[in-house]
C-alpha positions in Angstrom: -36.1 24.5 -1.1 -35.9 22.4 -4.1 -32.2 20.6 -4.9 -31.1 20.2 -8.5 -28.1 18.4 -10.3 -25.7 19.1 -12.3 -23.2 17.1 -14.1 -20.0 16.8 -15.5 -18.1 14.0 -17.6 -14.9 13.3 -17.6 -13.6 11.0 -20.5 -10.2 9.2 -21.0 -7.8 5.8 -19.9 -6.7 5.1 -16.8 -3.0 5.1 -17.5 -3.2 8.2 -19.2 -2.0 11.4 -18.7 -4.1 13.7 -19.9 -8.2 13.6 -20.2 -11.0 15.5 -21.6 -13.5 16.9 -19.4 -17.2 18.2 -20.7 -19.8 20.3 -19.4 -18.0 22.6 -16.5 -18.7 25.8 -15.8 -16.5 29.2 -16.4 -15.2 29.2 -13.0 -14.7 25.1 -13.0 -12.3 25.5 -16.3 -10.6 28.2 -14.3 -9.8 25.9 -11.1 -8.8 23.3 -13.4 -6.5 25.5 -15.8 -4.7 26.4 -12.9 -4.3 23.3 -11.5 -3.6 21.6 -14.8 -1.6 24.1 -16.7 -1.2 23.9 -20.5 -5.2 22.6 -20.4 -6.6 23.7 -23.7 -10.3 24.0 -24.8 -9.8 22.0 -28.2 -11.8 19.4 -28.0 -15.7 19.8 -29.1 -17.6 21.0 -26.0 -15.1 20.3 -23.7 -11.8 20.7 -22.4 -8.3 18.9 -23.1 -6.9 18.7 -19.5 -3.0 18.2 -19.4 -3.7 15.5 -15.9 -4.3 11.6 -15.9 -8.2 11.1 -15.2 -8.4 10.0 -11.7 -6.4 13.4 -10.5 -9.0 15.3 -12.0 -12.0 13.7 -10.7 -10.5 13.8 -7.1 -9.5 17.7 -7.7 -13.6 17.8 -9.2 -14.6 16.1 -5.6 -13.1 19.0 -4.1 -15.1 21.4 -5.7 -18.6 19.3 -4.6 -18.8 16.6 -7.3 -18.9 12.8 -6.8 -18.8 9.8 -9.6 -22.1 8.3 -10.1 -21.6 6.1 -13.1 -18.6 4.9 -15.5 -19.0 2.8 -19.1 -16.0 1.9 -20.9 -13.0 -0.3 -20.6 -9.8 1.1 -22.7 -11.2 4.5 -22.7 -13.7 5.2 -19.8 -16.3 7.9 -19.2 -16.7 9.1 -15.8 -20.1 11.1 -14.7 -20.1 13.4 -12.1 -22.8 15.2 -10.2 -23.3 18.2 -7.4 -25.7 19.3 -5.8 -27.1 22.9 -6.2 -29.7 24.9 -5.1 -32.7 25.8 -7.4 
């Protein structure tokens, strides 16, 4: 059986304390909204999450993802990836 991708991205500065996150699924935003309360989706595309970047990419690892590129200095963009089945 075929293995696909799919990726998320996770923009913001490390000393930060919130970050926006783009391209989760429904259930995703749910984890996240409960783990990050007063999360909002007001940002284009995305989600405003009320956590400092690094928190939410290690809660993201938890649900299957893992960082496979950054760009950025000030303000970084983090991509994430996990496996699914086609």
């Amino acid at each position: 059986m075929a293995s696909s991708f799919y990726y998320v991205a996770i923009k913001g500065a490390l000393a930060s304390s919130d970050c926006d996150a783009f391209g989760l699924d429904p259930e995703e935003i749910s984890a996240l909204t409960k783990r990050f309360p007063n999360s909002k989706a007001v940002v284009t595309n995305g989600l405003s999450i009320k956590g400092p970047p690094l928190t939410v990419i290690n809660t993201l690892c938890q649900l299957g993802y893992k960082v496979v590129s950054s760009t950025g200095e000030i303000e970084i963009t983090w991509t994430l990836q996990r496996e699914t089945s086609a």
